[in-house]
C-alpha positions as CSV (number, residue, x, y, z in Angstrom):
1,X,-39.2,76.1,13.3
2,X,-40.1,75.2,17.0
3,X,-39.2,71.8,18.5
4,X,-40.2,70.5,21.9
5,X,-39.7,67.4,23.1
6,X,-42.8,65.8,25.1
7,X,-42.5,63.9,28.0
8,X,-44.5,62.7,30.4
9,X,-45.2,60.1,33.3
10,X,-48.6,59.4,32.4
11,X,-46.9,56.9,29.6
12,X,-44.2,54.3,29.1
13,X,-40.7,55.7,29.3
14,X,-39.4,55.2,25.8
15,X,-37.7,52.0,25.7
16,X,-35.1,52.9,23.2
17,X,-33.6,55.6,21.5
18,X,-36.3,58.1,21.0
19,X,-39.1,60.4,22.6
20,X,-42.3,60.2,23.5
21,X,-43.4,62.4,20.6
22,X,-42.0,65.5,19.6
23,X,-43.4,68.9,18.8
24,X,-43.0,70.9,15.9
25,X,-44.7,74.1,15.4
26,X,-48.5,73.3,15.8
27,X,-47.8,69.9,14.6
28,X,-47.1,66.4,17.2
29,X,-45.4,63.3,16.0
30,X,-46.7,60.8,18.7
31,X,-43.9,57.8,19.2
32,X,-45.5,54.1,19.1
33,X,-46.8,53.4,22.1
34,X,-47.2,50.0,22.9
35,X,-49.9,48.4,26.1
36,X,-47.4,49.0,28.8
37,X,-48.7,50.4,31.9
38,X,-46.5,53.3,32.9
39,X,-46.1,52.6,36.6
40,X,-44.9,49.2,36.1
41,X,-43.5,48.7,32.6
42,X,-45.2,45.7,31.8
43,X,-47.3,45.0,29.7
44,X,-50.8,44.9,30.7
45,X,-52.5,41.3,31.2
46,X,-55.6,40.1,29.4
47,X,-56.6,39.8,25.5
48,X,-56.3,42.1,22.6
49,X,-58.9,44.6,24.0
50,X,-57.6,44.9,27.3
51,X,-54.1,45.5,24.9
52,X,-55.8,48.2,22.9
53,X,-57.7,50.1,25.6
54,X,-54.3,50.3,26.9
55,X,-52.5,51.8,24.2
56,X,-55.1,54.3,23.5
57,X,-54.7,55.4,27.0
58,X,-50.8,55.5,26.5
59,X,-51.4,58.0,23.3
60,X,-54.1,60.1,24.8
61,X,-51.6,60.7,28.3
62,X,-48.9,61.8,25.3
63,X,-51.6,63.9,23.4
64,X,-52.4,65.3,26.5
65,X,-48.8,66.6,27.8
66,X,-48.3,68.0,24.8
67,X,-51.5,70.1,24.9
68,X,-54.1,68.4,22.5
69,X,-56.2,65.4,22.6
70,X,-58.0,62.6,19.7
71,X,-60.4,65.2,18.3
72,X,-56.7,66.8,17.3
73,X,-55.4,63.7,15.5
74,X,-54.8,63.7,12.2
75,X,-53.4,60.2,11.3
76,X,-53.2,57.1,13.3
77,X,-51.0,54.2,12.0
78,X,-52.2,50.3,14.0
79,X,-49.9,48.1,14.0
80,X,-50.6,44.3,14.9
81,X,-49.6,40.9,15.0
82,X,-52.7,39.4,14.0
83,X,-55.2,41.0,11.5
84,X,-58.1,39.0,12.9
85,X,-58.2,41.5,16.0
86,X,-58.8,44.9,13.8
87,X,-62.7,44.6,14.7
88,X,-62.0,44.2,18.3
89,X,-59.5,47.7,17.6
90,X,-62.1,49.1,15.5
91,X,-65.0,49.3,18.6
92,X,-62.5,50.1,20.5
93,X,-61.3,53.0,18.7
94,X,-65.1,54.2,18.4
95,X,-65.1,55.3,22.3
96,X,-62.0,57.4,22.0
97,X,-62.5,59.7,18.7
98,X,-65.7,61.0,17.3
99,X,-66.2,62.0,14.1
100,X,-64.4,63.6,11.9
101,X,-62.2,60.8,12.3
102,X,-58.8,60.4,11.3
103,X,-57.3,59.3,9.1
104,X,-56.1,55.8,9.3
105,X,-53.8,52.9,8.3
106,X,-53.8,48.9,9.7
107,X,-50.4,47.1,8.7
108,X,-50.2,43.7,9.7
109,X,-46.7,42.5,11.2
110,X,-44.6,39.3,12.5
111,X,-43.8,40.5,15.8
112,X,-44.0,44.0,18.2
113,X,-41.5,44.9,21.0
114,X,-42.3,43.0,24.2
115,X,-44.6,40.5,22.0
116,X,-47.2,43.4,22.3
117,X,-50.5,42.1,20.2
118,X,-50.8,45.6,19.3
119,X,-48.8,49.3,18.9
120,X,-50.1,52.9,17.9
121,X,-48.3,55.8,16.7
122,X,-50.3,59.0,15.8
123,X,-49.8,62.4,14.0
124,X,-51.6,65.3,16.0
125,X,-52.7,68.8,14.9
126,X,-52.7,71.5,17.7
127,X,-55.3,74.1,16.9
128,X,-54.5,77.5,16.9
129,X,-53.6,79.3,20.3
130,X,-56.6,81.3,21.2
131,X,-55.3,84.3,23.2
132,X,-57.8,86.6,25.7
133,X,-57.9,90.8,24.0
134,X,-56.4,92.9,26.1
């Protein structure tokens, strides 16, 4: 078994004790990512959609350094402070991955770090390695 940490400046620094997401063999365990803009570390102004466009732009920097994107995402897990917002998430989501989509939980919570409206964490499928003949 193969384990890589990714890392990458395109995203928040992790705020605490853990990685940005972490590779194992084809498979990518994408930390939460919450609407922090990377070059400030503050979270980004406006209402839940400007939050969420955010966030999805944290996890596809992440997906990215580790060599994937959304069409290789298996499971994302949406995490908010108010359940009222998931149809604002919902459109949002429908610009960034196409079907098949992936699958998916909502789980409605008291309170996110830096009273963020809204945090993401994903599980990513690399495909295969496609190598040139020689």
């Amino acid at each position: 078994m193969s384990k890589y940490i990714i890392q990458t400046d395109k995203a928040p620094q992790a705020i605490g004790t853990y990685s940005q997401a972490i590779k194992v063999d084809r498979t990518v365990y994408l930390s939460g990512q919450i609407p922090l803009v990377p070059e400030t570390m503050v979270l980004i102004e406006g209402d839940i959609s400007a939050q969420t466009t955010q966030v999805f732009e944290n996890l596809k920097a992440v997906a990215e350094a580790a060599g994937g994107d959304f069409s290789d995402i298996v499971k994302l897990t949406v995490f908010l402070t108010d359940l009222a917002h998931f149809p604002i998430v919902n459109e949002i989501m429908g610009r960034y991955f196409q079907e098949p989509y992936p699958a998916r939980a909502a789980v409605g919570v008291t309170a996110l770090p830096k009273a963020a409206d809204v945090e993401m964490d994903a599980i990513m499928v690399l495909k295969p390695q496609e190598y040139p003949a020689s």
